[in-house]
C-alpha positions as CSV (number, residue, x, y, z in Angstrom):
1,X,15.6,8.9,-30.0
2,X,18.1,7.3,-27.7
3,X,20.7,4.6,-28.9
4,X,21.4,1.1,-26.4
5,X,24.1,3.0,-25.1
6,X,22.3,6.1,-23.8
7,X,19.5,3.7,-22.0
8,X,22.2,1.8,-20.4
9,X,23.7,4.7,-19.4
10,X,20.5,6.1,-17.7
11,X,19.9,2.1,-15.9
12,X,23.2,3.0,-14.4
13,X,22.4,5.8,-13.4
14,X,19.0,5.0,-11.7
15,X,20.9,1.9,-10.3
16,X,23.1,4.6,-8.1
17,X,20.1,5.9,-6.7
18,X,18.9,2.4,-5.6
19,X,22.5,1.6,-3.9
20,X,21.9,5.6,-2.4
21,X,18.1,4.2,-0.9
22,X,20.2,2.1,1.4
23,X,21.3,5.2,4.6
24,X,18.3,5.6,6.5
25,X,18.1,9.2,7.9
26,X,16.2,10.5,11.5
27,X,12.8,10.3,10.6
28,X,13.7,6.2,9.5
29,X,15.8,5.5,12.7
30,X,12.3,7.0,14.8
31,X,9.9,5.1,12.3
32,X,11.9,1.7,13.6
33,X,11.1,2.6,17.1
34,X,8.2,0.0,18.5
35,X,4.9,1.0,17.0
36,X,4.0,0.4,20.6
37,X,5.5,3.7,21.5
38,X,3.9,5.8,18.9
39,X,0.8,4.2,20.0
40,X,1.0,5.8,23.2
41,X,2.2,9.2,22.1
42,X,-0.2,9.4,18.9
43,X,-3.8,10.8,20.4
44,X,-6.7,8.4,19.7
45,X,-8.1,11.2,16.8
46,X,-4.8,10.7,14.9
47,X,-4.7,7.1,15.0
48,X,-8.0,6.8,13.7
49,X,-7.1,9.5,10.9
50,X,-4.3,7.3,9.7
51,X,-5.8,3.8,10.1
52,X,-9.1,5.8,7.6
53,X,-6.3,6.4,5.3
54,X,-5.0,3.2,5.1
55,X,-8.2,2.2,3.9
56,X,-8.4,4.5,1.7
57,X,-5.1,3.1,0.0
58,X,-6.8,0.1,-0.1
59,X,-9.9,1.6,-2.1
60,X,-7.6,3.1,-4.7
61,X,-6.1,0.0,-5.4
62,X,-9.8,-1.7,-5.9
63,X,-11.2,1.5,-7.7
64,X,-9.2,4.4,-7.6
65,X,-11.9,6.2,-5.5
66,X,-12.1,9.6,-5.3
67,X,-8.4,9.6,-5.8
68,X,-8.0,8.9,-9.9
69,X,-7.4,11.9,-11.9
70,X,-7.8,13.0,-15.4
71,X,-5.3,12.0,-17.6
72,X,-6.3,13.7,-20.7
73,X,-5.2,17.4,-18.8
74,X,-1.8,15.5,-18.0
75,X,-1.8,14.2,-21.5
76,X,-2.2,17.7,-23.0
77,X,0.4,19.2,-20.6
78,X,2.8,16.6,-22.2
79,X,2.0,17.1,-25.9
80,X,2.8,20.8,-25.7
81,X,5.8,20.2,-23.9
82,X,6.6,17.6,-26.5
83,X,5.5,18.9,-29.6
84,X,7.7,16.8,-31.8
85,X,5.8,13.6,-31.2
86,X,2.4,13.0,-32.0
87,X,0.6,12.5,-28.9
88,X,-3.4,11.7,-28.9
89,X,-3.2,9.5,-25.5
90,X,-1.1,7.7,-22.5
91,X,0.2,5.0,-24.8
92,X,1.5,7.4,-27.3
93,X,3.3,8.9,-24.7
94,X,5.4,6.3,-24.2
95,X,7.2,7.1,-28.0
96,X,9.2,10.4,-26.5
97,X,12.8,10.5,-25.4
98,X,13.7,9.8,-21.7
99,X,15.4,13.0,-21.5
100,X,11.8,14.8,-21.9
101,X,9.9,12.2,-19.6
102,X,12.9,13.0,-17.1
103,X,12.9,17.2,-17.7
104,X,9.0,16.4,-17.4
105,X,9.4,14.8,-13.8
106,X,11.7,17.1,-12.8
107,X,9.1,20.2,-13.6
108,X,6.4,17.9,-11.5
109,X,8.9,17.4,-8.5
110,X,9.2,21.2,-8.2
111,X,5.9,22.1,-8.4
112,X,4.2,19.5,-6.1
113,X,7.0,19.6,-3.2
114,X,6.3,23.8,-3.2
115,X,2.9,22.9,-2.9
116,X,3.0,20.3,-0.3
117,X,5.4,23.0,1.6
118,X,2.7,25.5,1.5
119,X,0.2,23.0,2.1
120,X,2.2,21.2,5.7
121,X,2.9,24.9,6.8
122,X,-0.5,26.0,6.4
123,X,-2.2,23.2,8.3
124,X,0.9,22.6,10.7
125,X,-0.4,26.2,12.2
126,X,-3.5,25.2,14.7
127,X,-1.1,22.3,15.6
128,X,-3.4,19.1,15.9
129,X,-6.5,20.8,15.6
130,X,-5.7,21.7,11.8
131,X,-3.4,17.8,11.4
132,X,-6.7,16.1,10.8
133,X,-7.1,18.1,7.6
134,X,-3.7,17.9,6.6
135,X,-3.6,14.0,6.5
136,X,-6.4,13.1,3.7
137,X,-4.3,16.1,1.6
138,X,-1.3,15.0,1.5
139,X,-2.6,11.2,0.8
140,X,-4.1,13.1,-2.0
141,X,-1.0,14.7,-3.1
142,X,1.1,12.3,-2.7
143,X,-1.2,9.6,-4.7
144,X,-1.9,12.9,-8.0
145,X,1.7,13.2,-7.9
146,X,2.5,9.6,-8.6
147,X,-0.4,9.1,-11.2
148,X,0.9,12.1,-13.3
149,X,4.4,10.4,-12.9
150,X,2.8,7.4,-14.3
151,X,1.0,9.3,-17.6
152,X,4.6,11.2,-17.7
153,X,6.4,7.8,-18.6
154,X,3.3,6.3,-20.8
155,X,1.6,4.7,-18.5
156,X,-2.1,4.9,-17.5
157,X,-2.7,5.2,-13.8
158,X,-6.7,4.2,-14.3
159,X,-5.4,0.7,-15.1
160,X,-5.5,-1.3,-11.6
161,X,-1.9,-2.5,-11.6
162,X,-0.5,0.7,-12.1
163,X,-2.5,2.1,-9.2
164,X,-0.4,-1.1,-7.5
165,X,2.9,0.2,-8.9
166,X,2.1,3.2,-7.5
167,X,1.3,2.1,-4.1
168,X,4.6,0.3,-4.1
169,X,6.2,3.3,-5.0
170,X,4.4,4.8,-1.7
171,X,5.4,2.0,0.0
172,X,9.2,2.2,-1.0
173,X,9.8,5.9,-0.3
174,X,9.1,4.7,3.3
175,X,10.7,1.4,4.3
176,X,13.6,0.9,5.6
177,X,16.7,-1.2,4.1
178,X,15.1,-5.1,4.1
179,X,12.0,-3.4,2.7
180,X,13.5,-1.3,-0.1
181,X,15.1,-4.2,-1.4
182,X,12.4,-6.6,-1.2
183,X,10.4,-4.2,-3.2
184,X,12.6,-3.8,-5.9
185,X,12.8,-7.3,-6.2
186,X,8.9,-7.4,-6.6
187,X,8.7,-4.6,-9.3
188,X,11.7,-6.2,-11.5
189,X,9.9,-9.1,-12.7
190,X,8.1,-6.8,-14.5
191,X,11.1,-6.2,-16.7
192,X,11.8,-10.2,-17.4
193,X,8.2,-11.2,-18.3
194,X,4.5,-9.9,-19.6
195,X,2.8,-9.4,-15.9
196,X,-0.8,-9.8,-15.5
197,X,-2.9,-7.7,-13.4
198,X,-3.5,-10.1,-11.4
199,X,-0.2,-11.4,-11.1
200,X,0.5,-7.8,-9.1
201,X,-2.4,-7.5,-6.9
202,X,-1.1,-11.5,-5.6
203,X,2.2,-9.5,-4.2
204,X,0.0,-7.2,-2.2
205,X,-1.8,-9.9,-0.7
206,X,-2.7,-8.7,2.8
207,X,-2.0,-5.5,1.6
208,X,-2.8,-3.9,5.4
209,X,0.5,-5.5,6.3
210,X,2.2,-4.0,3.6
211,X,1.3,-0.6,4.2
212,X,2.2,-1.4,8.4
213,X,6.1,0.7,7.7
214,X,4.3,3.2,6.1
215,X,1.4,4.4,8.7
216,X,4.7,4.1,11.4
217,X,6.4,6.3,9.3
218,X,3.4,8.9,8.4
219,X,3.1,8.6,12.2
220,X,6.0,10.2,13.3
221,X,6.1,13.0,10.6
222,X,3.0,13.9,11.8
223,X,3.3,13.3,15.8
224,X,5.9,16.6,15.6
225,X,3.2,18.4,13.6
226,X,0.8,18.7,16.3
227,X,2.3,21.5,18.5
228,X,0.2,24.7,17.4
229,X,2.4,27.3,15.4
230,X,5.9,24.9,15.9
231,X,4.1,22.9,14.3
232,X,4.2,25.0,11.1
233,X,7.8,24.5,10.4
234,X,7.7,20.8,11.6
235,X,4.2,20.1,8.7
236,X,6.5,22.4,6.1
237,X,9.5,20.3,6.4
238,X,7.3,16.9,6.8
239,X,4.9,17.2,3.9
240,X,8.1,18.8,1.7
241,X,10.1,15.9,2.6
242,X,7.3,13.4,2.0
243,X,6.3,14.1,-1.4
244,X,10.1,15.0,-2.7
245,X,11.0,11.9,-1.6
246,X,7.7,10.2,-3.3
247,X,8.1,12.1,-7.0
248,X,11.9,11.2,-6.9
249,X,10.8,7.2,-6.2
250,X,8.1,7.4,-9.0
251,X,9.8,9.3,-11.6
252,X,12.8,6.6,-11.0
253,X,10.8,3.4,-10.8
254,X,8.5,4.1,-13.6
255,X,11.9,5.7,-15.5
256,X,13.3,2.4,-14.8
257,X,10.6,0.3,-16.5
258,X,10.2,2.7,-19.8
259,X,13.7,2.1,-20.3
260,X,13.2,-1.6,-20.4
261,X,10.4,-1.6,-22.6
262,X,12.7,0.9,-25.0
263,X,15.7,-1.5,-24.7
264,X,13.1,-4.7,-25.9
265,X,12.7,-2.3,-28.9
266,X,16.0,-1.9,-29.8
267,X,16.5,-6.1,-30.0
């Protein structure tokens, strides 16, 4: 197991990334554009696809929906992979080295971006009559991806305030500078003091204004997606962009807080 040294050297290292969060590149500098004009681009169909998932983000929070997976497959995964721990559920998880949660992530990362590649190429070919299946998929994606992220560092994504930290996570991989930083704000309390449930779902009060940066931003990577055949390359790079971007904020966010909770240990 690691020493205090090694997990400080691994905050330091996720504290990089967080100072890296700050450049916003194109698809940012369009998302900051008036929503106004996206309005008037975006065809009716597509607005209504994205304002259904908003809801749906909101379900998952609530219930999970038809979104929650089964963590005992993801548990199993991580037992063989980590055979020198005893593993018989989430919690026990949370017992194995960072280096293995991290080589874990890592394995995810690869194999969900190659998917979602596939996935934004395949659908980006009838332009926007094949967008309206894309959408709901890569919601879906995006929201496995985190949950096995989650069940990765120890943590079970059925409980309802980790389907919160997980929507944050959504939520950061999309805002801009003021609303990177305002996040990580939120989720480090969780590191100073024991958190309630219901102490979480109070920060996502009016949670449909929380998620307003990250429809405009889902907006525009899809807007591009909609010109038939183009629109292959433009739903490959989107969707592969999208979910790398995701997995790398999850597997450093929920990195972040294991570490914590190993570093309380060590006291």
């Amino acid at each position: 197991m690691e020493n205090k040294a090694q997990l400080q050297q691994y905050l330091q290292d996720i504290g990089k990334w967080e100072k890296d969060q700050q450049g916003l590149w194109f698809w940012e500098k369009l998302g900051r554009l008036p929503f106004v004009l996206l309005d008037k681009l975006t065809p009716s169909f597509m607005q209504k696809k994205i304002a259904l998932l908003m809801d749906e983000l909101g379900s998952y929070i609530q219930s999970g929906g038809k979104y929650l997976i089964n963590e005992q497959a993801m548990v199993a995964k991580v037992r063989h992979y980590s055979s020198h721990w005893e593993i018989h559920d989430v919690q026990d998880i949370g017992q194995i080295s960072v280096q293995y949660m991290i080589e874990l992530s890592e394995q995810l990362q690869q194999e969900r971006v190659k998917f979602a590649t596939l996935q934004g190429a395949s659908t980006g070919v009838g332009g926007i009559f094949t967008l309206a299946i894309d959408i709901p998929l890569i919601l879906g994606t995006a929201l496995k991806t985190l949950q096995e992220i989650a069940i990765i560092h120890g943590y079970n994504p059925n409980d309802k305030m980790e389907r919160i930290f997980i929507i944050k996570c959504l939520q950061f991989a999309s805002s801009d500078i003021v609303g990177k930083q305002a996040i990580l704000q939120d989720i480090s309390s969780m590191h100073d003091s024991e958190h309630t449930s219901d102490t979480m779902i109070a920060q996502l009060q009016g949670w449909q204004e929380v998620f307003s940066t990250y429809r405009d931003q889902f907006g525009w990577k899809k807007l591009f997606q909609m010109i038939p055949i183009v629109g292959i390359v433009f739903g490959a790079y989107a969707n592969k962009g999208m979910i790398q971007d995701i997995a790398e904020t999850g597997s450093m966010l929920y990195r972040k807080r294991r570490i914590y909770e190993k570093l309380k240990e060590t006291e």
